[in-house]
C-alpha positions as CSV (number, residue, x, y, z in Angstrom):
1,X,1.3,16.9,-20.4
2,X,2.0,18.8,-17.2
3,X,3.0,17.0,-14.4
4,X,0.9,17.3,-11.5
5,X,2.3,18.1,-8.4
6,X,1.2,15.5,-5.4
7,X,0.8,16.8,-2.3
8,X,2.8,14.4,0.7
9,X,2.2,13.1,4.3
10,X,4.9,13.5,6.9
11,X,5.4,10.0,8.7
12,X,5.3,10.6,12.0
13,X,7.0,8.0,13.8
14,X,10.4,8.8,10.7
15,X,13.1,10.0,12.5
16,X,14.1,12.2,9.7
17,X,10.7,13.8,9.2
18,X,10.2,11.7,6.0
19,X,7.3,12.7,3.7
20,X,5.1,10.0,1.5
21,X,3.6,11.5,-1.5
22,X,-0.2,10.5,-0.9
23,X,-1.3,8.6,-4.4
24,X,1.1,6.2,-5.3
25,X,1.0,3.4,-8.2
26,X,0.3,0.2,-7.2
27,X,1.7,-2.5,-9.4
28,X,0.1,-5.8,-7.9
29,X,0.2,-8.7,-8.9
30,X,1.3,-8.6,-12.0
31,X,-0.1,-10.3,-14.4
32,X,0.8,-8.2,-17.5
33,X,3.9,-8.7,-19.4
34,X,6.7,-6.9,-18.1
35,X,6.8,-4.5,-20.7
36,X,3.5,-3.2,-19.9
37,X,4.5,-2.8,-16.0
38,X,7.6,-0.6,-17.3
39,X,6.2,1.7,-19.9
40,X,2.9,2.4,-17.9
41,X,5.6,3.3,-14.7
42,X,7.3,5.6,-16.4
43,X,4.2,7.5,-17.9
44,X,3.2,7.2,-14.6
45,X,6.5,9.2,-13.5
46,X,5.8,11.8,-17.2
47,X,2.5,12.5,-14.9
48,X,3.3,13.6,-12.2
49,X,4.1,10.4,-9.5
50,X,6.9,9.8,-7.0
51,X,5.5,6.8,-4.6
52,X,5.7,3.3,-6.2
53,X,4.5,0.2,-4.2
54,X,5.6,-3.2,-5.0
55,X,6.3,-6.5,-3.1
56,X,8.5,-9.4,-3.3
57,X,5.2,-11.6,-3.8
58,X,4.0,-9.4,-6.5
59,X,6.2,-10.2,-9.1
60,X,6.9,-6.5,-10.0
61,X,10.0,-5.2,-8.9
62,X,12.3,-6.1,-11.9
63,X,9.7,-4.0,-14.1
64,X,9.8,-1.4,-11.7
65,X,13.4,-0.9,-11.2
66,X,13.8,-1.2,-15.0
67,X,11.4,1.6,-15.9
68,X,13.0,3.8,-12.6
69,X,16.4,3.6,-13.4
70,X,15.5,4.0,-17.1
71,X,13.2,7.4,-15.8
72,X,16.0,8.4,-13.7
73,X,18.6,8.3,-16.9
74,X,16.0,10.4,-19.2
75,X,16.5,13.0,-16.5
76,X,12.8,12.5,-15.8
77,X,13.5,12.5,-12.0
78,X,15.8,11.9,-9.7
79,X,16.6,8.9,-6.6
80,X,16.1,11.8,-4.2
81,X,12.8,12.3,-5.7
82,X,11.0,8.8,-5.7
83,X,9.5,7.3,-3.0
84,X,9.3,3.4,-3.4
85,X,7.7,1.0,-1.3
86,X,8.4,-2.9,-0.7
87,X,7.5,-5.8,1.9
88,X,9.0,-8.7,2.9
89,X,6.8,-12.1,2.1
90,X,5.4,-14.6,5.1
91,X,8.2,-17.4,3.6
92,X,10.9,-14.7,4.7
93,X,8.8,-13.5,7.9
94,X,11.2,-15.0,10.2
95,X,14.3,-13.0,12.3
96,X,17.1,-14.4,10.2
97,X,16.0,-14.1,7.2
98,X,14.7,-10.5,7.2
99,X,17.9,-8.5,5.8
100,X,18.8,-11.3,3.2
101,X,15.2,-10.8,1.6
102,X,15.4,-7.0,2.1
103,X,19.1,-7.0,0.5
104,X,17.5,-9.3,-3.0
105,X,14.2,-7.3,-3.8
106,X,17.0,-4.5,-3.7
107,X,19.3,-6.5,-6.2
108,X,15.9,-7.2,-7.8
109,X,14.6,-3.4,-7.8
110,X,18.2,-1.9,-8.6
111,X,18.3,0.4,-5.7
112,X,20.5,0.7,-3.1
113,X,18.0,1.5,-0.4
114,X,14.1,1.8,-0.3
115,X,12.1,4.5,1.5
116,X,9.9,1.8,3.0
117,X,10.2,-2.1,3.6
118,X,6.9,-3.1,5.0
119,X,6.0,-7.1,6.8
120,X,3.7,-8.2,4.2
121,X,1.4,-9.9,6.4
122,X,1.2,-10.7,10.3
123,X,2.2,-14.3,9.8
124,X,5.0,-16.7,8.6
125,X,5.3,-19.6,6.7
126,X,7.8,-22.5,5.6
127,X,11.0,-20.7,4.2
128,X,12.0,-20.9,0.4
129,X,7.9,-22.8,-0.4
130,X,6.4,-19.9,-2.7
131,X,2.7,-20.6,-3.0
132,X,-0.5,-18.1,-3.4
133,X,-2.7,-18.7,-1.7
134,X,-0.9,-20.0,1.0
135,X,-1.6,-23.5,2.6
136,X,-2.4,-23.5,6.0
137,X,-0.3,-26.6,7.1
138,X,2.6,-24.6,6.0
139,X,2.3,-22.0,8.7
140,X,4.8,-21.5,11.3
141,X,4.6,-19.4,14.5
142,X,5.0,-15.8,13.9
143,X,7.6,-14.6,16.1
144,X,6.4,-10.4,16.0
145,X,9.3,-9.4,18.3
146,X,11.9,-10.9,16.7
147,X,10.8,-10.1,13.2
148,X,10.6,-6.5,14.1
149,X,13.6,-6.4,15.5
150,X,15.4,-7.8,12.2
151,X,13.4,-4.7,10.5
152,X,14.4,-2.8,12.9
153,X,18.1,-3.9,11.8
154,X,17.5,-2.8,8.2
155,X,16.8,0.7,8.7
156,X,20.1,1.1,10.8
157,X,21.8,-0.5,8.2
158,X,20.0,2.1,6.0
159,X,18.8,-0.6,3.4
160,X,15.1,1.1,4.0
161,X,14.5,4.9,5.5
162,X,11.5,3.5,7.0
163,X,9.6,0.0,8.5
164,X,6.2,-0.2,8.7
165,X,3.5,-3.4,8.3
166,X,0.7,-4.6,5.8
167,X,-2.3,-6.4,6.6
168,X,-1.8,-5.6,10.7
169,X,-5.3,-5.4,12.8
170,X,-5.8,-3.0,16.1
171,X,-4.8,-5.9,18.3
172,X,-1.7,-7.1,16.0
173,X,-0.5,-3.4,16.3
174,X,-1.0,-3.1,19.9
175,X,1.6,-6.4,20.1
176,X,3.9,-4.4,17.8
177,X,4.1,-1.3,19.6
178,X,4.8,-3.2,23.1
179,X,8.3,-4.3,21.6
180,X,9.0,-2.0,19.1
181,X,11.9,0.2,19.3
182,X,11.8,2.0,16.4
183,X,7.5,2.7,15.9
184,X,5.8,1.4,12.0
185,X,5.2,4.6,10.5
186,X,2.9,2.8,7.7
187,X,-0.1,0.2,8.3
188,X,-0.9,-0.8,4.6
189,X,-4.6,-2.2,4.6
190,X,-7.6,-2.6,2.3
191,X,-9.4,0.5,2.6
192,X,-12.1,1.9,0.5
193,X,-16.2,3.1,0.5
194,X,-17.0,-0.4,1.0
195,X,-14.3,-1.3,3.8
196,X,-13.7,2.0,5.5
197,X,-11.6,1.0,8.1
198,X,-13.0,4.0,10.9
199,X,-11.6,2.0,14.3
200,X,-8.0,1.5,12.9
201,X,-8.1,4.9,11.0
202,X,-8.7,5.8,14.7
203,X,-5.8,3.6,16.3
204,X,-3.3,4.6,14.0
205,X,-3.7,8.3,13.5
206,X,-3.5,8.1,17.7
207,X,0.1,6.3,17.5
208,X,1.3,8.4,14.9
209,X,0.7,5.6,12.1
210,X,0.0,6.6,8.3
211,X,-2.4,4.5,6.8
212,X,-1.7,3.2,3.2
213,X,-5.0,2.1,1.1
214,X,-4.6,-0.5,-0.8
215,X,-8.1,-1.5,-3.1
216,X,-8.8,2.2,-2.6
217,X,-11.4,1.4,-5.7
218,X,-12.9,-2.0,-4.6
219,X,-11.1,-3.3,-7.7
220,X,-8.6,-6.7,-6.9
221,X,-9.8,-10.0,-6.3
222,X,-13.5,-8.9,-6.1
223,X,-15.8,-11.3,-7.6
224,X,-19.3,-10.4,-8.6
225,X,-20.4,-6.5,-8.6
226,X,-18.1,-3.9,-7.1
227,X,-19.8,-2.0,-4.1
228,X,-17.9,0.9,-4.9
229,X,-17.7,1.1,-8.8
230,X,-21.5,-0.1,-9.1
231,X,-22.8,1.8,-6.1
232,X,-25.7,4.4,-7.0
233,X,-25.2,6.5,-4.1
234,X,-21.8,7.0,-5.7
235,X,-23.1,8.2,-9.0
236,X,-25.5,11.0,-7.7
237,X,-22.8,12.0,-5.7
238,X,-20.1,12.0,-8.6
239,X,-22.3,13.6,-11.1
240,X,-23.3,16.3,-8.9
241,X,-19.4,16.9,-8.9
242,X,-18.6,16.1,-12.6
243,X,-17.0,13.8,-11.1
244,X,-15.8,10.1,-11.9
245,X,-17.0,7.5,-9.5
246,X,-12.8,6.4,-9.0
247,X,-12.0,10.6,-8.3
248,X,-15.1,10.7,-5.2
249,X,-13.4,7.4,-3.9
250,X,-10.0,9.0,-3.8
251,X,-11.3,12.5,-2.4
252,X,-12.8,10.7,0.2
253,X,-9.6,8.9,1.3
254,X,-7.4,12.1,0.9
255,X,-9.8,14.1,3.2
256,X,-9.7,11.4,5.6
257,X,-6.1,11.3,5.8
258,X,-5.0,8.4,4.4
259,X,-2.2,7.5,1.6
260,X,-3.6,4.9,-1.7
261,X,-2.0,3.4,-4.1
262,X,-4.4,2.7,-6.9
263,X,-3.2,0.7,-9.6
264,X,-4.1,1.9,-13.3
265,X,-1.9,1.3,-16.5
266,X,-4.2,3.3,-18.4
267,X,-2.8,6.5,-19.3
268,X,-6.0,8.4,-18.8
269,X,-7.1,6.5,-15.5
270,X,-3.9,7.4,-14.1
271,X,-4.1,11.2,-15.0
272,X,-7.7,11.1,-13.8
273,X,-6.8,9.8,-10.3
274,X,-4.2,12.4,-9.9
275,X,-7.6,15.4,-10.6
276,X,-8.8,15.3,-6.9
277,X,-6.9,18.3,-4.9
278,X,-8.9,21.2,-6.4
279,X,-12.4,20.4,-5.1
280,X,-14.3,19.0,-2.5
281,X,-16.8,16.7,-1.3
282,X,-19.7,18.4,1.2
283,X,-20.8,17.2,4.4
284,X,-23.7,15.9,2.8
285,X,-21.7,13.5,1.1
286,X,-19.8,12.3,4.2
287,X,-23.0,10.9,5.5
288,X,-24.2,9.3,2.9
289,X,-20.7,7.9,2.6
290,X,-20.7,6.8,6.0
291,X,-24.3,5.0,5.2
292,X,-22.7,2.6,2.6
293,X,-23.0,-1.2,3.4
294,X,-19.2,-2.2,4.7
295,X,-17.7,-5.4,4.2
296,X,-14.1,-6.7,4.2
297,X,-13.3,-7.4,0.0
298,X,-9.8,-9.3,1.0
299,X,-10.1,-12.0,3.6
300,X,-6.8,-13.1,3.7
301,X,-4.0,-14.9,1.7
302,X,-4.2,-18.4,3.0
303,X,-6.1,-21.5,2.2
304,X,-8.6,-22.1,4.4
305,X,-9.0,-18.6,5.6
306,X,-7.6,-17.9,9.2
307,X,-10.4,-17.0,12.0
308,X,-8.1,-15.0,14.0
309,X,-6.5,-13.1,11.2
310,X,-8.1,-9.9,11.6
311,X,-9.1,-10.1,14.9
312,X,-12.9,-9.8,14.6
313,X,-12.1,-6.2,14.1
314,X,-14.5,-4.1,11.7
């Protein structure tokens, strides 16, 4: 199998003109035996990707810095050539503890720096208690400017190339930028058919922000039918293509400009989500893309679910 080549985003706000490869593999959580998470990275890295997302939540970055060093002795690739993402859980979202959590998912990962250390989510919680979904009593004020500052910290230590956030609304951003020095150059969120995201796409391509999809398929913690996978409007629209339902989904989110980081260990899935660069969907099918029903798939990671979270932002 030829390796595809994947076309990449500059990050704007990078102060070395840093480029994300657009698809990435997602590897959360993980669930799967370990073995699984390493063999299906590196025939991930046979096909043709470069970006890697983990998190220090997901339970993932030992299998993926196994199967990249492993990759990177084959002679499949190289350090240089890799981009690999990771973020910093709310137990560890506090200003002194920000480098020493950076500095073990390294340890963890093998690496000596990563291209992008992103704050998991826009809150903090009880330091060292590790649970999913996280209990509300255990929050603790999130202290944005200090946080961000201690991110800050780790890029010009060089333990990350770049910071950036996960999970952060219009308004959360807008807080952000008022005492950033160095500006995110990546706002991770769920973003897909269902949940597309337009006022925030807006926001962030205006402040020079990449967005990173995450649920690009509607797949995750979805219970009942999947708006995206199951939607009929979909299906005309990818059979009139030859298309796979999955390959209109991630058109759709490379024409709009974003990054995604489906997750697949399937070796055919992941070779199929690699075959959207050579075609293109019509104008036709923006509208009736822009028709489908939207609503928000992931409400949050705690238990009860916070009102404020998001912001009342759709």
């Amino acid at each position: 199998m030829v390796a595809i080549e994947i076309p990449t985003l500059v990050l704007p706000n990078s102060s070395s003109q840093q480029r994300v490869p657009v698809v990435g593999m997602g590897s959360a959580p993980d669930f799967t035996c370990k073995k699984d998470t390493k063999d299906a990275i590196i025939e991930a890295i046979k096909q043709g990707y470069r970006h890697f997302d983990t998190a220090a939540a997901y339970g993932s970055e030992q299998a993926l810095g196994e199967a990249l060093k492993e990759a990177v002795q084959l002679g499949l690739v190289s350090r240089q050539d890799l981009f690999v993402t990771s973020k910093l859980w709310v137990t560890d979202n506090h200003p002194h503890l920000v480098v020493s959590a950076l500095c073990k998912s390294l340890r963890t990962l093998q690496l000596e720096y990563l291209d992008l250390y992103l704050i998991h989510w826009p809150i903090s919680s009880q330091p060292g208690k590790f649970s999913f979904p996280i209990e509300v009593e255990d929050l603790l004020p999130f202290d944005v400017k200090g946080v961000w500052e201690a991110m800050e910290e780790c890029q010009k230590l060089g333990l990350t190339r770049a910071i950036g956030v996960s999970n952060f609304s219009v308004k959360k951003l807008e807080k952000l930028l008022s005492v950033a020095t160095i500006r995110p150059v990546v706002n991770q969120v769920e973003m897909n058919l269902a949940w597309q995201q337009k006022k925030l796409r807006e926001f962030c391509s205006a402040n020079g922000i990449v967005i990173t999809a995450f649920s690009p398929l509607r797949k995750g913690a979805s219970k009942g039918p999947n708006e995206v996978m199951e939607n009929d409007v979909l299906k005309e629209i990818a059979d009139a293509h030859g298309k796979s339902i999955a390959q209109i989904c991630l058109r759709w989110l490379y024409e709009e400009g974003v990054t995604f980081v489906p997750k697949s260990y399937d070796k055919g899935r992941m070779n199929q989500n690699l075959q959207i660069f050579n075609w293109t969907l019509t104008e036709k099918d923006h509208e009736k893309i822009s028709e489908i029903y939207q609503n928000r798939l992931i409400n949050g990671p705690t238990k009860p679910q916070l009102n404020d979270l998001w912001d009342d932002e759709i």
